[in-house]
C-alpha positions as CSV (number, residue, x, y, z in Angstrom):
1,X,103.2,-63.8,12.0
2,X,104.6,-65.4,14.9
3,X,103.0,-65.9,17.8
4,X,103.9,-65.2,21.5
5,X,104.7,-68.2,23.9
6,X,102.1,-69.5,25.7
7,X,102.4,-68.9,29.3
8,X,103.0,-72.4,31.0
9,X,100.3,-74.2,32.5
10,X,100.8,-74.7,36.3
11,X,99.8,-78.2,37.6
12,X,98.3,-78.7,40.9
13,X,99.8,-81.6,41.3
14,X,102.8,-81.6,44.4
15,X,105.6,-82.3,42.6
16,X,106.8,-85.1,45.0
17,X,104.2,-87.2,47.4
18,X,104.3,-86.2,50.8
19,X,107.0,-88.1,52.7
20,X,105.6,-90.0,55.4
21,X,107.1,-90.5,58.8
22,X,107.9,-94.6,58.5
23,X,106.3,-96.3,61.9
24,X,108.1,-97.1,64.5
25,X,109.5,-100.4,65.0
26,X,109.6,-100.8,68.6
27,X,108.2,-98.9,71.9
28,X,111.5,-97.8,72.9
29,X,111.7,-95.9,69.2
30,X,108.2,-94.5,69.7
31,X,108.8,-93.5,73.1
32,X,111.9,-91.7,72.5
33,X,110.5,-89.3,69.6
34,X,108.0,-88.0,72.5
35,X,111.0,-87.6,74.9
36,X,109.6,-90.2,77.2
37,X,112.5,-92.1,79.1
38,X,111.4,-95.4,80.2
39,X,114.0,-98.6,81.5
40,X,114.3,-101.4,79.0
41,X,112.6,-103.9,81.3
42,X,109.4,-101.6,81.7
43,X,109.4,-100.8,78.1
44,X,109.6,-104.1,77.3
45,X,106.6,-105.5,79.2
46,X,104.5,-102.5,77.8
47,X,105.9,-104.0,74.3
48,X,104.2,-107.2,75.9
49,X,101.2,-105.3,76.9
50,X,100.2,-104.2,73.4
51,X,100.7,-107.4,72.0
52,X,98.4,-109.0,74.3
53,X,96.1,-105.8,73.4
54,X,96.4,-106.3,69.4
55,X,95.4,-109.6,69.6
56,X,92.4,-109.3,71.8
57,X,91.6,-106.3,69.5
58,X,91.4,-108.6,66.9
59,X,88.4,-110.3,68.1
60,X,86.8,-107.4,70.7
61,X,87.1,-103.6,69.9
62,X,89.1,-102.8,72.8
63,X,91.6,-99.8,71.2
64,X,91.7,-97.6,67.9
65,X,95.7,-97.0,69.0
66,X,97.0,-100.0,67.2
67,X,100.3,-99.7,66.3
68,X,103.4,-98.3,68.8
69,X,103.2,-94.7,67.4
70,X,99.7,-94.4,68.2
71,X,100.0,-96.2,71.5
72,X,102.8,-94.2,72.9
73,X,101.5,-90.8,71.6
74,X,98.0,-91.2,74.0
75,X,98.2,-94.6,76.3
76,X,102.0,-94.5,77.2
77,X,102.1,-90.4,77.2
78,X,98.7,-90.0,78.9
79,X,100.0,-92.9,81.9
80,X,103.3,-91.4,82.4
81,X,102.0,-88.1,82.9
82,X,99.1,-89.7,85.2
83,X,102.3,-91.6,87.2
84,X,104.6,-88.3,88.1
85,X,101.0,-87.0,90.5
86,X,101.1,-90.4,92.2
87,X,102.2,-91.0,95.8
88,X,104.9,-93.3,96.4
89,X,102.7,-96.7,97.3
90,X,99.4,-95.3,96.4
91,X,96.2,-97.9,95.9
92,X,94.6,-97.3,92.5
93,X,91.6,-98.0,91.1
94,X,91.2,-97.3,87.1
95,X,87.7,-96.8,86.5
96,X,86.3,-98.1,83.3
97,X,89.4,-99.6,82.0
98,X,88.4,-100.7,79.1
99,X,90.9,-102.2,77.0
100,X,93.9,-101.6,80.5
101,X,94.7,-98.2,80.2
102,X,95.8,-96.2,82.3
103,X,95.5,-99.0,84.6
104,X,97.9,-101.4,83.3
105,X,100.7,-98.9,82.3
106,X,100.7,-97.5,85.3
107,X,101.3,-101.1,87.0
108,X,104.2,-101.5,84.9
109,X,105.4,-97.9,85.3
110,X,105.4,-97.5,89.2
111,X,105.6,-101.3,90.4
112,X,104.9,-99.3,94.2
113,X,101.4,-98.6,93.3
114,X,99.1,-101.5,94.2
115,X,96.2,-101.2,91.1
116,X,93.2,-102.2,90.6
117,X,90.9,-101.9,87.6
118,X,87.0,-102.3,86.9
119,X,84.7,-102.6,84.0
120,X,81.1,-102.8,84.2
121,X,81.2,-104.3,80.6
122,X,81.6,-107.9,81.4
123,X,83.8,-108.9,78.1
124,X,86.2,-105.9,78.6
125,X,86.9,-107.0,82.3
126,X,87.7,-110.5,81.1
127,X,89.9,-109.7,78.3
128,X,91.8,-107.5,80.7
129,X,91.8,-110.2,83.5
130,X,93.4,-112.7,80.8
131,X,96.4,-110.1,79.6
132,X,97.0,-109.2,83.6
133,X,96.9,-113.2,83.9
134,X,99.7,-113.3,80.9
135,X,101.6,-110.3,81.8
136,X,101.9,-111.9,85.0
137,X,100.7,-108.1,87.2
138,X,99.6,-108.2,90.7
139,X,96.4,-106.3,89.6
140,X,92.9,-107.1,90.7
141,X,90.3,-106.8,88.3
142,X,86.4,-106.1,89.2
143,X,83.6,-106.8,86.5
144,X,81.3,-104.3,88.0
145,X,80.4,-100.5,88.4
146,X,82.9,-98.3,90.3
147,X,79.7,-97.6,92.9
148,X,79.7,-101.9,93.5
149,X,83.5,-102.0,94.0
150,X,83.4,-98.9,96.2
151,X,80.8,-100.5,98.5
152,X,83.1,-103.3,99.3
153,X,86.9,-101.7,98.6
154,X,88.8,-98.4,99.7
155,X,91.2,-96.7,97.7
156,X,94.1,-93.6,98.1
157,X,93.2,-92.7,94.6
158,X,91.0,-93.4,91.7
159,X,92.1,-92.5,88.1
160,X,90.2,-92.2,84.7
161,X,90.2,-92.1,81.2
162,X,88.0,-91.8,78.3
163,X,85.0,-92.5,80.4
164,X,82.2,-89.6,81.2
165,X,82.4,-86.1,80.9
166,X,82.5,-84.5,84.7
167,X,79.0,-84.2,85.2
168,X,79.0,-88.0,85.0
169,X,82.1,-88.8,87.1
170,X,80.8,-86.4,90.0
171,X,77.3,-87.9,89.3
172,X,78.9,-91.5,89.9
173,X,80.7,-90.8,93.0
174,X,78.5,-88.1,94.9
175,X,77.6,-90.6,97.2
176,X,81.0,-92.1,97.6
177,X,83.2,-89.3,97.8
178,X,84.6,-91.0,101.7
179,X,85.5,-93.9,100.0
180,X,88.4,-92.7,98.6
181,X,91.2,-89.6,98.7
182,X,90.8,-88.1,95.5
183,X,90.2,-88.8,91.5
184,X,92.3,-87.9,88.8
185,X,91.2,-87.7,85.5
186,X,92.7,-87.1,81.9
187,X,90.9,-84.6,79.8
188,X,91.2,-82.7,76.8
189,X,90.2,-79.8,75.9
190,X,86.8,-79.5,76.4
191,X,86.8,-79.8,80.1
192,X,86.4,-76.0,80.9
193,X,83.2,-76.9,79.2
194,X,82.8,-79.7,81.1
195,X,83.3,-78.5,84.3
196,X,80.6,-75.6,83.6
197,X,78.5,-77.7,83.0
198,X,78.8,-80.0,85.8
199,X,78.8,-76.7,88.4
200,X,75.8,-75.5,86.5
201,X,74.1,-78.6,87.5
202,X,75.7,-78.6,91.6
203,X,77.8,-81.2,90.9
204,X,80.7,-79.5,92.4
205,X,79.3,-78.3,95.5
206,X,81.4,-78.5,97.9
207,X,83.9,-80.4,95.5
208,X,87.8,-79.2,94.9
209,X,88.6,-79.1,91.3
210,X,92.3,-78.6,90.4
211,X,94.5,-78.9,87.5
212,X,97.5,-81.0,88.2
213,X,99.5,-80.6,85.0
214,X,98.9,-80.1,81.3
215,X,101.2,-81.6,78.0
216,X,100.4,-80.7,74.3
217,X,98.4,-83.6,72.4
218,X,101.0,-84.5,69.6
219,X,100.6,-83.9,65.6
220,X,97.8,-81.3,66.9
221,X,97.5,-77.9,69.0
222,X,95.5,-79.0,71.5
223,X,96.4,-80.1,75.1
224,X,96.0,-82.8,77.4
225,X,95.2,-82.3,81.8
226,X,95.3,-83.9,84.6
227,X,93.0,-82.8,87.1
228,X,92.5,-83.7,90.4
229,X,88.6,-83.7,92.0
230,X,88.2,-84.7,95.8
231,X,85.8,-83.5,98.5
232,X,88.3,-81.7,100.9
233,X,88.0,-83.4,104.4
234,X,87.0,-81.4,108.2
């Protein structure tokens, strides 16, 4: 008696691995897949930036974005955004720099903007001081809380990253709201959230709260905004 064919047995098993993207060998490669145009000589002191970064990284945590694809889809892509809402000679402060972004980018981006950066985390502030030092960027850098430097300093415009949700920012500032124009922070998603949260607790009394612009996050559906928060003036 013959018997029927067995039916064949379907692997789950892709038949070919994934082809993956190969990294990009420069800044200028990186920053080109994300449609960002840069001039050589800026993209090549950001090149000089992230070396500086890398290095430091090594020994401090200062960055997960360690590689150019990684650093031009958030730092580069979140900084040039932040630079197109920036008046032409505008004084910056980048509160809680961290590792130099946005604050260093956006020294490199718009040379017009005089910038300044702070870090109340004493380490961070001086591995930041030594890559300004290196990179050779007219940018002040303040080892303290944004309430100490704003007791002593004015600014057009203080910018942010990565550092409080909005209850905390307008917490910081609510007694230093006249010692500077306006702050613009980066934010994903979650800052409808945020900013319920920070109205539910009067934070935003008498606070203007504005979204600037918006870009998608790449490799995910999410988006990225810049908003603007100032206390509008008599």
């Amino acid at each position: 008696m013959e018997l029927p064919p067995e039916d064949p047995i379907e692997s789950t098993e892709p038949l070919h691995e994934p082809l993956q993207e190969a990294p990009s060998a420069s800044l200028k490669i990186a920053a080109e897949k994300l449609g960002i145009q840069v001039e050589a000589e800026k993209l090549e002191q950001l090149e000089d930036y992230c070396r500086l970064l890398w290095d430091w990284n090594e020994k401090i945590n200062l960055t997960r974005h360690t590689d150019f694809d990684l650093f031009a889809r958030r730092d580069l892509l979140d900084s040039w955004h932040l630079a197109q809402q920036l008046a032409q000679g505008d004084e910056i402060l980048d509160v809680g720099t961290g590792g130099g972004v946005p604050g260093i980018p956006l020294a490199i981006l718009r040379p017009d903007l005089t910038v300044s950066l702070c870090d109340s985390v004493a380490k961070k502030s001086r591995v930041v001081d030594d890559i300004v030092l290196k990179l050779k960027l007219p940018i002040q850098v303040h080892a303290m809380r944004v309430q100490d430097v704003l007791e002593e300093w004015r600014y057009g415009t203080l910018v942010t990253r990565a550092v409080g949700s909005l209850a905390q920012l307008a917490g910081w500032l609510k007694d230093y709201w006249h010692c500077f124009d306006r702050l613009l922070a980066i934010k994903g998603p979650r800052w409808v959230e945020e900013r319920g949260e920070a109205r539910h607790r009067g934070l935003l009394n008498g606070i203007e709260l504005r979204k600037l612009a918006s870009y998608n996050m790449p490799g995910t559906e999410s988006e990225s905004v810049v908003l603007q928060i100032r206390r509008p003036r008599n």
